[in-house]
Biopython code that builds the backbone (N, CA, C, O; Angstrom):
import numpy as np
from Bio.PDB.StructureBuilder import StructureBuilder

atoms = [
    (1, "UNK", "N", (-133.630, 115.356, -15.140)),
    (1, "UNK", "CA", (-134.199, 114.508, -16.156)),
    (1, "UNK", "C", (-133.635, 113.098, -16.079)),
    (1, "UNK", "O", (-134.372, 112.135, -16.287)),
    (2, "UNK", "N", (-132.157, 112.930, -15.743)),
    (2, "UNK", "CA", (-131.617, 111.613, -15.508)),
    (2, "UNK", "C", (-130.682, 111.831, -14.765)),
    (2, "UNK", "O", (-130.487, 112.991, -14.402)),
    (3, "UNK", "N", (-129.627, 110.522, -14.218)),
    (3, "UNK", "CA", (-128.837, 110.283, -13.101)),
    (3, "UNK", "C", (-127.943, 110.866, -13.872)),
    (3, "UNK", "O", (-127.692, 110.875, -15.078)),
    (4, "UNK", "N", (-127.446, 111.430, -12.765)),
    (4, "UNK", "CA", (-126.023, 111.935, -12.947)),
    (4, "UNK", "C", (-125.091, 111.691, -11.801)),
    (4, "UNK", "O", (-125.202, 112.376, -10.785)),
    (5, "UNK", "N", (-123.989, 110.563, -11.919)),
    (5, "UNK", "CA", (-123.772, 110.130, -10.456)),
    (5, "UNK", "C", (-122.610, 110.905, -10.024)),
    (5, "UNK", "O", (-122.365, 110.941, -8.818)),
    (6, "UNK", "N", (-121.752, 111.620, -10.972)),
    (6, "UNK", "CA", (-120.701, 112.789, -10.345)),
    (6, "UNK", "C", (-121.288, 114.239, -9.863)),
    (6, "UNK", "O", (-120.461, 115.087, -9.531)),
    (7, "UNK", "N", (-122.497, 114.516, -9.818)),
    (7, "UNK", "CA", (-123.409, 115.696, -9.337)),
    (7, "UNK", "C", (-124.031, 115.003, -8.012)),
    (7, "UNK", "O", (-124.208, 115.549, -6.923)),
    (8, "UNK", "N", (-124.349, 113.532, -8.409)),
    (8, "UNK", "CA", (-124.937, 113.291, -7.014)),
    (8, "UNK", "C", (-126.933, 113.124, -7.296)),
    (8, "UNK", "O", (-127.922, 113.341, -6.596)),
    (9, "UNK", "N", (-126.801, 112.854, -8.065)),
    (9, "UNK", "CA", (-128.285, 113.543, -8.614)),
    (9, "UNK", "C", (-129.105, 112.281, -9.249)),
    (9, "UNK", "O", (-128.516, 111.587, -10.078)),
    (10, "UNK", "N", (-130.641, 111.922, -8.832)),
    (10, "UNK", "CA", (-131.326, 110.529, -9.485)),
    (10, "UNK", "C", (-132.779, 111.594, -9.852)),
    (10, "UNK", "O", (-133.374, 112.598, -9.460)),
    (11, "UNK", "N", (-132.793, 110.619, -10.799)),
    (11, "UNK", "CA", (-134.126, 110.962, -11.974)),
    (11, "UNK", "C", (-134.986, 111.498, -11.188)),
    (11, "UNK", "O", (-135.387, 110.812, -10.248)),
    (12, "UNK", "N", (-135.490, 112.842, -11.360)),
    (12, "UNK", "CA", (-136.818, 112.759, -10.658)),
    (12, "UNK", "C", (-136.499, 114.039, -9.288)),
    (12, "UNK", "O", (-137.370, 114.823, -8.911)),
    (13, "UNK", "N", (-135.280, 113.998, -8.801)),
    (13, "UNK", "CA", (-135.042, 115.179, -8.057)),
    (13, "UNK", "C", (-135.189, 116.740, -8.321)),
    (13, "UNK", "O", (-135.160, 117.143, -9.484)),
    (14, "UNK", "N", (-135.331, 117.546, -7.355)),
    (14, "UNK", "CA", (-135.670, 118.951, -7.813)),
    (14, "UNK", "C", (-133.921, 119.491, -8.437)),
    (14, "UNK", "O", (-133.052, 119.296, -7.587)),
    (15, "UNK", "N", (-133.614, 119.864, -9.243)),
    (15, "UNK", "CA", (-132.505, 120.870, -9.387)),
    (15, "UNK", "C", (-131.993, 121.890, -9.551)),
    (15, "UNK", "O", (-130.797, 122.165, -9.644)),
    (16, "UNK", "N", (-133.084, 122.661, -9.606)),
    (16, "UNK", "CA", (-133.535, 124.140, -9.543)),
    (16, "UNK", "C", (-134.601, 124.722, -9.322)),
    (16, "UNK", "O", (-135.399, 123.904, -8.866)),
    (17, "UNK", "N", (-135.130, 125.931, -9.426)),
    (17, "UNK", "CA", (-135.992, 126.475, -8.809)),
    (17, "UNK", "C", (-135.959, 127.479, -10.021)),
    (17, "UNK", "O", (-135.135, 127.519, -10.935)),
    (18, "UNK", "N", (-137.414, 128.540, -9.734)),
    (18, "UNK", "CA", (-137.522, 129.815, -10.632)),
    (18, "UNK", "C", (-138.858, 130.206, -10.153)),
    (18, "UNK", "O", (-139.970, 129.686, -10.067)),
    (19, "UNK", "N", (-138.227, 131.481, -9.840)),
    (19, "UNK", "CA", (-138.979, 132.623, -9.168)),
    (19, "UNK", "C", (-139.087, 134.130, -10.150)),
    (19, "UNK", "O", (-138.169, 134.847, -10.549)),
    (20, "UNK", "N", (-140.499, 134.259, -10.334)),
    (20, "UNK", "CA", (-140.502, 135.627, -10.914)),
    (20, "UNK", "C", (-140.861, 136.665, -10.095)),
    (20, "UNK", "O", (-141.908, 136.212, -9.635)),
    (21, "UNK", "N", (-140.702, 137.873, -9.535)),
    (21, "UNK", "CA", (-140.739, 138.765, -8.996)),
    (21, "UNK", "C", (-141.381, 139.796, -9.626)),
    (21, "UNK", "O", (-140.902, 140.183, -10.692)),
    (22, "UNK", "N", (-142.666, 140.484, -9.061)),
    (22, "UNK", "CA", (-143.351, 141.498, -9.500)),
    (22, "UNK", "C", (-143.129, 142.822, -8.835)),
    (22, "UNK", "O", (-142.430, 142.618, -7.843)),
    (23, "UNK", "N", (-143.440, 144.161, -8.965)),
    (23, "UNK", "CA", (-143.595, 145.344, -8.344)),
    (23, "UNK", "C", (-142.990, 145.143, -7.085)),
    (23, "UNK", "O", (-141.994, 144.434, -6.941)),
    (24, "UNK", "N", (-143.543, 145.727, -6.194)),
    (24, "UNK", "CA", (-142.709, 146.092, -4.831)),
    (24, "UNK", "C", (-141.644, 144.943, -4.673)),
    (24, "UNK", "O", (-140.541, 145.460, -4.849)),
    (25, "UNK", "N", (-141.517, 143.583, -4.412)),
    (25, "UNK", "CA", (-140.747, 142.703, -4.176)),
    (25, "UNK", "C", (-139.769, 142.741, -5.354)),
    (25, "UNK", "O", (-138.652, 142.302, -5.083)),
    (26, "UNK", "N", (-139.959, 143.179, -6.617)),
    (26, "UNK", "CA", (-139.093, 142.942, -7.323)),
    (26, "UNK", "C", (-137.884, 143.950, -7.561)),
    (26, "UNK", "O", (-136.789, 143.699, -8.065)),
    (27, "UNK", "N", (-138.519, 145.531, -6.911)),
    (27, "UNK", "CA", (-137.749, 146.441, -6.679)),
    (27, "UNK", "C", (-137.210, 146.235, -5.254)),
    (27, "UNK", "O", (-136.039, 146.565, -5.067)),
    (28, "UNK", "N", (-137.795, 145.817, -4.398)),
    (28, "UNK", "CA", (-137.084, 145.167, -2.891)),
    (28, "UNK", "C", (-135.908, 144.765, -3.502)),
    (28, "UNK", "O", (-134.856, 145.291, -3.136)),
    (29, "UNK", "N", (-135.906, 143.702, -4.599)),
    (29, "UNK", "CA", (-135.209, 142.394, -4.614)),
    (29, "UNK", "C", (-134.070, 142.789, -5.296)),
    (29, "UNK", "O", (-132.939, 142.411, -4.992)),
    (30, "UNK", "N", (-134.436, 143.825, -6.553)),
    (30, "UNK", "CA", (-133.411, 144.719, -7.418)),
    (30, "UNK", "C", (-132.470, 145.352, -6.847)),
    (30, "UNK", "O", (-131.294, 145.038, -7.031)),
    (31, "UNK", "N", (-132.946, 146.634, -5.834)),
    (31, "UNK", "CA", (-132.425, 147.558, -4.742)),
    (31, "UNK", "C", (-131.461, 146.274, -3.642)),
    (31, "UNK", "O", (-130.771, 146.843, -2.797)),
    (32, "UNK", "N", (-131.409, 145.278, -3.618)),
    (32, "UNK", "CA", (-130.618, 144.492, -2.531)),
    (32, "UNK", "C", (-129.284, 143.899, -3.214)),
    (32, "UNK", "O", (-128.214, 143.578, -2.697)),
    (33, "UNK", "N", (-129.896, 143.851, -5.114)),
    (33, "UNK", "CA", (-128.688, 143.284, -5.657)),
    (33, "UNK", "C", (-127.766, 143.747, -6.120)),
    (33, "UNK", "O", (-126.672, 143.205, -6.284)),
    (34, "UNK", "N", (-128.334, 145.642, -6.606)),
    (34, "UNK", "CA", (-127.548, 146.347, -6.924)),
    (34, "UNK", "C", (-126.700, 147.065, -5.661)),
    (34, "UNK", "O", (-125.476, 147.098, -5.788)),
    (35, "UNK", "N", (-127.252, 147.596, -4.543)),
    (35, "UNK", "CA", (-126.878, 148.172, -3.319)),
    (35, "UNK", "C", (-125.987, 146.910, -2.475)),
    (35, "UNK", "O", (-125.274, 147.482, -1.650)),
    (36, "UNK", "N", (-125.851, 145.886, -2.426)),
    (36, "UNK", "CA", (-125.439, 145.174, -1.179)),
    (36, "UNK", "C", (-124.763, 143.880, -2.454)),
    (36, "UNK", "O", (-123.537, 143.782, -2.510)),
    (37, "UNK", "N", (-125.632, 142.964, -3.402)),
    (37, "UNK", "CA", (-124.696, 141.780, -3.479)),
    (37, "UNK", "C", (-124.012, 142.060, -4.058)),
    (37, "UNK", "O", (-122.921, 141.589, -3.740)),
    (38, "UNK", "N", (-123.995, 143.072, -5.433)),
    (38, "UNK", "CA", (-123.348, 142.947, -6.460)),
    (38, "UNK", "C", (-121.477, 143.723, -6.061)),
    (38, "UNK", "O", (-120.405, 143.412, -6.580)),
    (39, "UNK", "N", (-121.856, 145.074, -4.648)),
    (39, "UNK", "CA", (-120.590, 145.027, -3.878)),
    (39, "UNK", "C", (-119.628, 144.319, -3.370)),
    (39, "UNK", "O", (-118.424, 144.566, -3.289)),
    (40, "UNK", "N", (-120.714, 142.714, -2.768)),
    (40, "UNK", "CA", (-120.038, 142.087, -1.685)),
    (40, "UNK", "C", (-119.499, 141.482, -2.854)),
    (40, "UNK", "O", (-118.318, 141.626, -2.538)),
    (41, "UNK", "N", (-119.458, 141.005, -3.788)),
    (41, "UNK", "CA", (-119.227, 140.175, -4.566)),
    (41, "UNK", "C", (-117.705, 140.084, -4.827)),
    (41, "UNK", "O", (-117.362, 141.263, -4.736)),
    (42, "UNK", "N", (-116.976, 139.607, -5.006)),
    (42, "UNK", "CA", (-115.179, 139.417, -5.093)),
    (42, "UNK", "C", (-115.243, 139.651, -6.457)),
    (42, "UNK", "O", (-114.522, 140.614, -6.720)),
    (43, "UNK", "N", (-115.646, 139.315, -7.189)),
    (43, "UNK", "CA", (-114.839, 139.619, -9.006)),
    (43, "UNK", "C", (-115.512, 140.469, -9.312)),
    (43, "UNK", "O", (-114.903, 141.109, -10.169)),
    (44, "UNK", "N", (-116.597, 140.960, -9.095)),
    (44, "UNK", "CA", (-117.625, 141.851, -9.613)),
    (44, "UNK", "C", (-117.053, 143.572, -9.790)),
    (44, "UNK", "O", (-116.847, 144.458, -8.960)),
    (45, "UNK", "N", (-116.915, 143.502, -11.432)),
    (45, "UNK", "CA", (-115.969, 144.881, -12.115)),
    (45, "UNK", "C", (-117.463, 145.460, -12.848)),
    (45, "UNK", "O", (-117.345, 146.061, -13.916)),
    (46, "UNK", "N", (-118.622, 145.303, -12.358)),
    (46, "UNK", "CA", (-119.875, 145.586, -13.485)),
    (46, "UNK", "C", (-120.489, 144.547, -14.343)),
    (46, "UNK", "O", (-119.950, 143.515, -14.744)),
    (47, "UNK", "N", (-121.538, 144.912, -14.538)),
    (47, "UNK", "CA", (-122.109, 144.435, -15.599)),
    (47, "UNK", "C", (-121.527, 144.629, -16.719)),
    (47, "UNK", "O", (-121.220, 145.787, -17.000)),
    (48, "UNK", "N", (-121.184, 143.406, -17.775)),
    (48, "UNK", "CA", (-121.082, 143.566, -19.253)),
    (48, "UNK", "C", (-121.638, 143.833, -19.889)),
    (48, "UNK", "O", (-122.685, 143.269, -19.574)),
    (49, "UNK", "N", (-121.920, 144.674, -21.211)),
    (49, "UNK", "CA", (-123.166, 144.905, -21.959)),
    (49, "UNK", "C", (-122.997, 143.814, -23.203)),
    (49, "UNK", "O", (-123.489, 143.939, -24.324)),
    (50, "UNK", "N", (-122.444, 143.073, -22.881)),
    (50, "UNK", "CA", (-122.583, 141.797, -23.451)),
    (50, "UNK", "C", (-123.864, 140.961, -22.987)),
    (50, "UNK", "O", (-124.526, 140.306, -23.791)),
    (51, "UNK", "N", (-124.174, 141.042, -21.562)),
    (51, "UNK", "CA", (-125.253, 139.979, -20.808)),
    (51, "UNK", "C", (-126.310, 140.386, -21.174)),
    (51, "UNK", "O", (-127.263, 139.609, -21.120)),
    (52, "UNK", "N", (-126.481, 141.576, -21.609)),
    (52, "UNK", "CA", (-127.956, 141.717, -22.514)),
    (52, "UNK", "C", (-128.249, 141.249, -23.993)),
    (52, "UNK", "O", (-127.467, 141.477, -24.916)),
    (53, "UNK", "N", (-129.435, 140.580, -24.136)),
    (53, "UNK", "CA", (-129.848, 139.829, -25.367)),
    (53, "UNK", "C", (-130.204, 141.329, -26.019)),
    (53, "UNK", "O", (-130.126, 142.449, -25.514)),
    (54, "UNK", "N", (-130.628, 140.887, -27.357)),
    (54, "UNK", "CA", (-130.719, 141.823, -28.828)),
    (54, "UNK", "C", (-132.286, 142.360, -28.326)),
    (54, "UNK", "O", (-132.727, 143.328, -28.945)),
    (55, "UNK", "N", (-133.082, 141.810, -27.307)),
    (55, "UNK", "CA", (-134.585, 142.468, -27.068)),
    (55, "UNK", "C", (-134.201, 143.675, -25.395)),
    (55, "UNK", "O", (-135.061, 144.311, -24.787)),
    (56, "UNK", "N", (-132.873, 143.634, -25.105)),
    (56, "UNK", "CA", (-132.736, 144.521, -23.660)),
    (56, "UNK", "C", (-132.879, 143.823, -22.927)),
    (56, "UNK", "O", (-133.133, 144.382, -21.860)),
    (57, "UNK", "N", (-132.860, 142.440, -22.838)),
    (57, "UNK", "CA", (-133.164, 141.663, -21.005)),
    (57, "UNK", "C", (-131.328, 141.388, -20.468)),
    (57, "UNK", "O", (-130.248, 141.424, -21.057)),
    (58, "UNK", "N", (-131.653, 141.190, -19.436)),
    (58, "UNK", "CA", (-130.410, 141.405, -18.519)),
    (58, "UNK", "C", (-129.860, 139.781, -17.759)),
    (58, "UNK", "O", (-130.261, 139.728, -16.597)),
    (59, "UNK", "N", (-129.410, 139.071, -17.994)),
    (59, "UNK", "CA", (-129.049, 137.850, -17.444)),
    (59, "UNK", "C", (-127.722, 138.168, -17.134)),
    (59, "UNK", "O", (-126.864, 138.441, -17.974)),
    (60, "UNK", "N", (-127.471, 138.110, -15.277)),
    (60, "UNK", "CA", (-126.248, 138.364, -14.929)),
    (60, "UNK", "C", (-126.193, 136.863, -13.320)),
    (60, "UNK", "O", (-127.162, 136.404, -12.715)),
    (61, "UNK", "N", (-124.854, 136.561, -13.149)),
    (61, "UNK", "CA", (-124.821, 135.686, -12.416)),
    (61, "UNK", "C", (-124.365, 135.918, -10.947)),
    (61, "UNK", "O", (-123.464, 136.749, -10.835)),
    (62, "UNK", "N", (-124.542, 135.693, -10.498)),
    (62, "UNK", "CA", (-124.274, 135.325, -8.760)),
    (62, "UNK", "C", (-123.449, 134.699, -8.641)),
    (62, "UNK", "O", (-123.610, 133.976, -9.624)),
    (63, "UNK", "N", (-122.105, 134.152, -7.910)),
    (63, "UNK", "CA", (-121.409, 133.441, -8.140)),
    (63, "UNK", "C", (-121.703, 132.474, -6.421)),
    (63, "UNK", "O", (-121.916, 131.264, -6.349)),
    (64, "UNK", "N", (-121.614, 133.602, -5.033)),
    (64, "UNK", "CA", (-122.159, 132.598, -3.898)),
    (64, "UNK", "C", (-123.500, 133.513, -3.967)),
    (64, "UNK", "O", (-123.772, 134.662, -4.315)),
    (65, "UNK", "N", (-124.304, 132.204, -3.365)),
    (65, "UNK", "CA", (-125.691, 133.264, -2.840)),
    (65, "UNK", "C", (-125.235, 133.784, -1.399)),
    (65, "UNK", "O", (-126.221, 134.271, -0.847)),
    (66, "UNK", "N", (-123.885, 133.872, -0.436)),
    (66, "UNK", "CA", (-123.771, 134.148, 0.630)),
    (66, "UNK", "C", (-123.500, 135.468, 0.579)),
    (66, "UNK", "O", (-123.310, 136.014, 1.666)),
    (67, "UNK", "N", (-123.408, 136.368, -0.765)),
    (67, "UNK", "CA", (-123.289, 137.576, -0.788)),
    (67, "UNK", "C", (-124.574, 138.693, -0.223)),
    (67, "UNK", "O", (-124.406, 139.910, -0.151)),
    (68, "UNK", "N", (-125.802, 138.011, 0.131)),
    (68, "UNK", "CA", (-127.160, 138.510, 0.632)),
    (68, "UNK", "C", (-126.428, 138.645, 2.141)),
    (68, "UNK", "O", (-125.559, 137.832, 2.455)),
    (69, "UNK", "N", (-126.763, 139.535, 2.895)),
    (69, "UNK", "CA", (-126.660, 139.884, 3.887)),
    (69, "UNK", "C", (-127.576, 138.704, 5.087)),
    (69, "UNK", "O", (-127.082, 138.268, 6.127)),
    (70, "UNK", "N", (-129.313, 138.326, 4.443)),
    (70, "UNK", "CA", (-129.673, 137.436, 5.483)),
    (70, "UNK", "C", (-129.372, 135.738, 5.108)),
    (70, "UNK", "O", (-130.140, 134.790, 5.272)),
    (71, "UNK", "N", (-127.865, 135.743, 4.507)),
    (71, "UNK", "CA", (-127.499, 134.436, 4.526)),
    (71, "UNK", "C", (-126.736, 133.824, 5.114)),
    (71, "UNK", "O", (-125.969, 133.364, 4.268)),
    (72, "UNK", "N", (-126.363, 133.423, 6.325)),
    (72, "UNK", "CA", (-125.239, 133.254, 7.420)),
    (72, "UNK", "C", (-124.197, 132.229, 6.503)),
    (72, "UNK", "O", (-124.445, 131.062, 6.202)),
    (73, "UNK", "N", (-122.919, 133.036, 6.136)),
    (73, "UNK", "CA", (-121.997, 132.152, 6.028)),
    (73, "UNK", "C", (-122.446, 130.720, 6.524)),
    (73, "UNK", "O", (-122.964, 129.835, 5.844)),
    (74, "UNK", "N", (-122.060, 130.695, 8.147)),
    (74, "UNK", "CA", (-121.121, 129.686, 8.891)),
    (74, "UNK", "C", (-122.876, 128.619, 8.954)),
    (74, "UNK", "O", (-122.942, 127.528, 9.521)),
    (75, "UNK", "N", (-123.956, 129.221, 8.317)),
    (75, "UNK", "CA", (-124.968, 128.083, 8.582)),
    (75, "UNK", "C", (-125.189, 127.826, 7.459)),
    (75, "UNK", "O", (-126.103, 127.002, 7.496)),
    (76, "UNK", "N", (-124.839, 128.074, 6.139)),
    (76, "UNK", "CA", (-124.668, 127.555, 4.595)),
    (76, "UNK", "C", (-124.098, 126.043, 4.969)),
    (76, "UNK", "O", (-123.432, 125.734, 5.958)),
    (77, "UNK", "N", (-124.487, 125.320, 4.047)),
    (77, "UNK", "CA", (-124.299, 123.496, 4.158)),
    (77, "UNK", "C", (-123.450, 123.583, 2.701)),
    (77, "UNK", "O", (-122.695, 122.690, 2.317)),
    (78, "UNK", "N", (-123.703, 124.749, 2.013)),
    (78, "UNK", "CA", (-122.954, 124.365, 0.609)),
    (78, "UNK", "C", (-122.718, 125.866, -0.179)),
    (78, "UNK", "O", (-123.549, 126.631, 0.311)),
    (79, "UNK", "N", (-122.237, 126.291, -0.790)),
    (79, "UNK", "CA", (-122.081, 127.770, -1.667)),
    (79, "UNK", "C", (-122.740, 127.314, -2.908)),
    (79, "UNK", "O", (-122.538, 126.251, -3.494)),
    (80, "UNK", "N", (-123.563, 128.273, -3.232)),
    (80, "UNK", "CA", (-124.281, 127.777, -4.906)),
    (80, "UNK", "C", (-124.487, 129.389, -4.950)),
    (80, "UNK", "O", (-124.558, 130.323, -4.152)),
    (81, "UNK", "N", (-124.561, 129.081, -6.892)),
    (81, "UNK", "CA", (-124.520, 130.547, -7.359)),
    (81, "UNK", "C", (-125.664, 130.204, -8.187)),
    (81, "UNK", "O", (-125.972, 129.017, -8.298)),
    (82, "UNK", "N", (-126.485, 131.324, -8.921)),
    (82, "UNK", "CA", (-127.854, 131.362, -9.223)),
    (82, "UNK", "C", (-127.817, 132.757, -10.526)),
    (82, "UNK", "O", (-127.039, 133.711, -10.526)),
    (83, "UNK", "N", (-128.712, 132.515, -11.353)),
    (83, "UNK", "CA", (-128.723, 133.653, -12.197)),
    (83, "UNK", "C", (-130.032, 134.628, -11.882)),
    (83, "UNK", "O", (-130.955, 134.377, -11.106)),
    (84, "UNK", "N", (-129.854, 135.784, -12.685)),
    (84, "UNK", "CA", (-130.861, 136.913, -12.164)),
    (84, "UNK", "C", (-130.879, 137.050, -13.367)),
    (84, "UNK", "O", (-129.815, 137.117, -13.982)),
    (85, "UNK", "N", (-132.322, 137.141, -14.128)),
    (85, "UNK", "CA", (-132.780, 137.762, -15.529)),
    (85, "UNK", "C", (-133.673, 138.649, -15.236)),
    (85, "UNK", "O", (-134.872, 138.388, -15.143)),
    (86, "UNK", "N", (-133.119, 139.891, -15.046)),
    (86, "UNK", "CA", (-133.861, 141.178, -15.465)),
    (86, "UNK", "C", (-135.172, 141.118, -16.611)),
    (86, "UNK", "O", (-134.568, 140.528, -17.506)),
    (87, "UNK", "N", (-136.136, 141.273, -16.996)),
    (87, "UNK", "CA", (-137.074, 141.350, -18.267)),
    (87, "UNK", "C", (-137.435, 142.892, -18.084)),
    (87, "UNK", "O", (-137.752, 143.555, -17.096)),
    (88, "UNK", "N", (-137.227, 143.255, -19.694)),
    (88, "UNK", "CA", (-137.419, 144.777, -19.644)),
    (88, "UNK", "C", (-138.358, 145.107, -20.466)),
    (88, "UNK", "O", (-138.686, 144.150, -21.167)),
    (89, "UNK", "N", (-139.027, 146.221, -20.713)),
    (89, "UNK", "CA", (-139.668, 146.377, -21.902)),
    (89, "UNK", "C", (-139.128, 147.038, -23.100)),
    (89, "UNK", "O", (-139.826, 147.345, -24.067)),
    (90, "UNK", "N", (-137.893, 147.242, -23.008)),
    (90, "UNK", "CA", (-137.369, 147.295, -23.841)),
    (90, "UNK", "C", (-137.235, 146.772, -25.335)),
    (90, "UNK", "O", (-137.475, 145.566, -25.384)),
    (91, "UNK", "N", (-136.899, 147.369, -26.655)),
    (91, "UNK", "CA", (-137.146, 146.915, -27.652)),
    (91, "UNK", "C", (-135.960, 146.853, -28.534)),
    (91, "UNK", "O", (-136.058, 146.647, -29.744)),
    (92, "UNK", "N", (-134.813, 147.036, -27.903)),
    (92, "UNK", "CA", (-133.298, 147.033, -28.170)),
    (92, "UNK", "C", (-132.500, 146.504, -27.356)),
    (92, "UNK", "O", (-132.768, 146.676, -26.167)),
    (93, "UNK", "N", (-131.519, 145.860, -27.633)),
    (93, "UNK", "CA", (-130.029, 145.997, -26.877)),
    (93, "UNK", "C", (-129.817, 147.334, -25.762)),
    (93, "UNK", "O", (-129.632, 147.482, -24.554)),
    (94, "UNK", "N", (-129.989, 148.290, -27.143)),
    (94, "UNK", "CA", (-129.335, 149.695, -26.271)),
    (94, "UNK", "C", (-130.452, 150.265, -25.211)),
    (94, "UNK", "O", (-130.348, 150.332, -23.986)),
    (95, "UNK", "N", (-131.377, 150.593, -25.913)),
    (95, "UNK", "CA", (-132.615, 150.707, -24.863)),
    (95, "UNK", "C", (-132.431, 149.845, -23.378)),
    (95, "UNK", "O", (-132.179, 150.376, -22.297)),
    (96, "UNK", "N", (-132.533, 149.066, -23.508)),
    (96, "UNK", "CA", (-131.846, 147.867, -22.022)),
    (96, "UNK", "C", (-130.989, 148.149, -21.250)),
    (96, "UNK", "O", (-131.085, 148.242, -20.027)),
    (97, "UNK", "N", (-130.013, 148.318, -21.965)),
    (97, "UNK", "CA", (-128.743, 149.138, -21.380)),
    (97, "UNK", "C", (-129.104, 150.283, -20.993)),
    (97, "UNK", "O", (-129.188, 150.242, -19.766)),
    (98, "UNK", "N", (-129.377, 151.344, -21.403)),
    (98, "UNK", "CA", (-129.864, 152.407, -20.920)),
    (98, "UNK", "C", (-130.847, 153.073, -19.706)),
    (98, "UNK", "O", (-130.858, 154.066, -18.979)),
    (99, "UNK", "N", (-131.671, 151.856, -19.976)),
    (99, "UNK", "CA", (-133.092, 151.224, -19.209)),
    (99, "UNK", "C", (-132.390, 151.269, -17.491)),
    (99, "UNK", "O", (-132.705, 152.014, -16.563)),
    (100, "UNK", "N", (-131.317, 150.133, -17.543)),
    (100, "UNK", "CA", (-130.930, 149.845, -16.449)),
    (100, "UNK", "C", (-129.968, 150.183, -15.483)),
    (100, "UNK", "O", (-129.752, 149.984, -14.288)),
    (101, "UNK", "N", (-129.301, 150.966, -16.771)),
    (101, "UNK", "CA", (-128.198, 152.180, -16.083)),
    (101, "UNK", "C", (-128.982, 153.345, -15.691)),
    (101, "UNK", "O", (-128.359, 153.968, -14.831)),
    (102, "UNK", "N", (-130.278, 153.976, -16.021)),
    (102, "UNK", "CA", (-130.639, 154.700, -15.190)),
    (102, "UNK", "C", (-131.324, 154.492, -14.074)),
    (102, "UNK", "O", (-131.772, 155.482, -13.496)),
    (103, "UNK", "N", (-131.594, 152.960, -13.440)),
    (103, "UNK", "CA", (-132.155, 152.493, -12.768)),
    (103, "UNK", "C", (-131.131, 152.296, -11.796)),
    (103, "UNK", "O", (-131.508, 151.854, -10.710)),
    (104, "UNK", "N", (-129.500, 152.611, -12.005)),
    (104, "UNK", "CA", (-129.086, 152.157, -11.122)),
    (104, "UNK", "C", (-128.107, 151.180, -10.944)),
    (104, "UNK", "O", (-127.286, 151.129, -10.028)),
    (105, "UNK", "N", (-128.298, 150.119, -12.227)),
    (105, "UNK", "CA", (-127.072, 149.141, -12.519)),
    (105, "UNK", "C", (-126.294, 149.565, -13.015)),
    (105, "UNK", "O", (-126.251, 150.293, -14.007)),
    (106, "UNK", "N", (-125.116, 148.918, -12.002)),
    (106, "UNK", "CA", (-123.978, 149.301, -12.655)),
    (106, "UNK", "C", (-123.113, 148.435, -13.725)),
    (106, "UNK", "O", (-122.491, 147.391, -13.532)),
    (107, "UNK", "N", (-123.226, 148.984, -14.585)),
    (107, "UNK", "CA", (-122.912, 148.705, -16.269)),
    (107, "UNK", "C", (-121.689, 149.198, -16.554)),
    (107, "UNK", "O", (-121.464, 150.406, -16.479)),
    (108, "UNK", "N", (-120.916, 148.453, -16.853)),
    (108, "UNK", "CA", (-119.631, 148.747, -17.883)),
    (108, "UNK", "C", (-119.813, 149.468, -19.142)),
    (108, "UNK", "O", (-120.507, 149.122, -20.098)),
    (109, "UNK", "N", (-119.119, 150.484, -19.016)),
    (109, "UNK", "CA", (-119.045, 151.180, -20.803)),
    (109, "UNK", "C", (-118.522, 150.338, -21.935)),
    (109, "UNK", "O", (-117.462, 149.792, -21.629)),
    (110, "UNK", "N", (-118.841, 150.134, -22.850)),
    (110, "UNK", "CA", (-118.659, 149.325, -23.717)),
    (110, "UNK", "C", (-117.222, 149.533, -24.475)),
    (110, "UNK", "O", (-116.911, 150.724, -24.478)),
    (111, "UNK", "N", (-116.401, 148.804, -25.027)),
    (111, "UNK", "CA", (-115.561, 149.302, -25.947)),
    (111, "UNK", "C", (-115.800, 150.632, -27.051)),
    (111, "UNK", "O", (-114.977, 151.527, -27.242)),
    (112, "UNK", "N", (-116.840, 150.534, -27.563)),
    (112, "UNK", "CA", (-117.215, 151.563, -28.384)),
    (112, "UNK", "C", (-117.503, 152.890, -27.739)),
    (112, "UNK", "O", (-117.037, 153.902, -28.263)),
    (113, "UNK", "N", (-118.027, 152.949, -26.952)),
    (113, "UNK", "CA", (-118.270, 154.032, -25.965)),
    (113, "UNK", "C", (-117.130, 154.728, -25.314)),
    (113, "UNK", "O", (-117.227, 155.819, -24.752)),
    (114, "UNK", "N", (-116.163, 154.102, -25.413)),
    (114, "UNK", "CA", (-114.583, 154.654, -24.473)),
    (114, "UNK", "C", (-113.953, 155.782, -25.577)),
    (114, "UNK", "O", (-113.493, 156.873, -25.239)),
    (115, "UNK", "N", (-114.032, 155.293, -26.923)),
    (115, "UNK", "CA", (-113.904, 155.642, -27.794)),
    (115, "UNK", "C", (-114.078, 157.107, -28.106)),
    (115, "UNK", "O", (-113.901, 157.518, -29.253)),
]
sb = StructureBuilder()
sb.init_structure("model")
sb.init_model(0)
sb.init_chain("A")
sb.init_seg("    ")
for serial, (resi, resn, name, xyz) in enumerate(atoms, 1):
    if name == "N":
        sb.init_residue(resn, " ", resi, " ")
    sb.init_atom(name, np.array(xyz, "f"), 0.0, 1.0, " ", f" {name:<3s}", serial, name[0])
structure = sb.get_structure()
């Protein structure tokens, strides 16, 4: 929207992107983040069931995108991290959670749940 000269950035440049993913590609895309990035990942202890909103959607972060297998380290020009929002049909918090732990994400038990 405007310059920002410690980002590097003038009015009018692209600064993000957004991609929605349907059926087959989006389970392609799911199955790659749960099976392969969310492993490669260095801090990655689970999902919080904090990152789900009060309707069940899932916003969790990426920290490099070099955690994808077809991303060559050594030909990356820069490391950038990116968010992933799950949309569920879900009609709860818990439903969401539930939703996506049987799908496969791996979700942290909650404080209350240890209990």
């Amino acid at each position: 929207k405007k310059s920002i000269s410690g980002f590097k950035t003038r009015q009018g440049m692209p600064i993000g992107a957004m991609v929605t993913l349907r059926g087959r590609k989006m389970h392609d895309f799911l199955d790659r983040v749960i099976h392969v990035a969310f492993p490669r990942s260095r801090d990655f202890r689970g999902i919080d069931p904090k990152s789900f909103d009060k309707k069940g959607n899932l916003t969790v972060a990426i920290k490099e995108h070099i955690v994808f297998p077809e991303v060559s380290p050594e030909k990356a020009k820069t490391i950038f991290g990116f968010e992933i929002t799950v949309v569920t049909t879900a009609k709860t918090r818990e439903e969401g959670i539930e939703l996506l732990r049987l799908l496969g994400f791996p979700i942290k038990l909650s404080q209350k749940s240890k209990v």
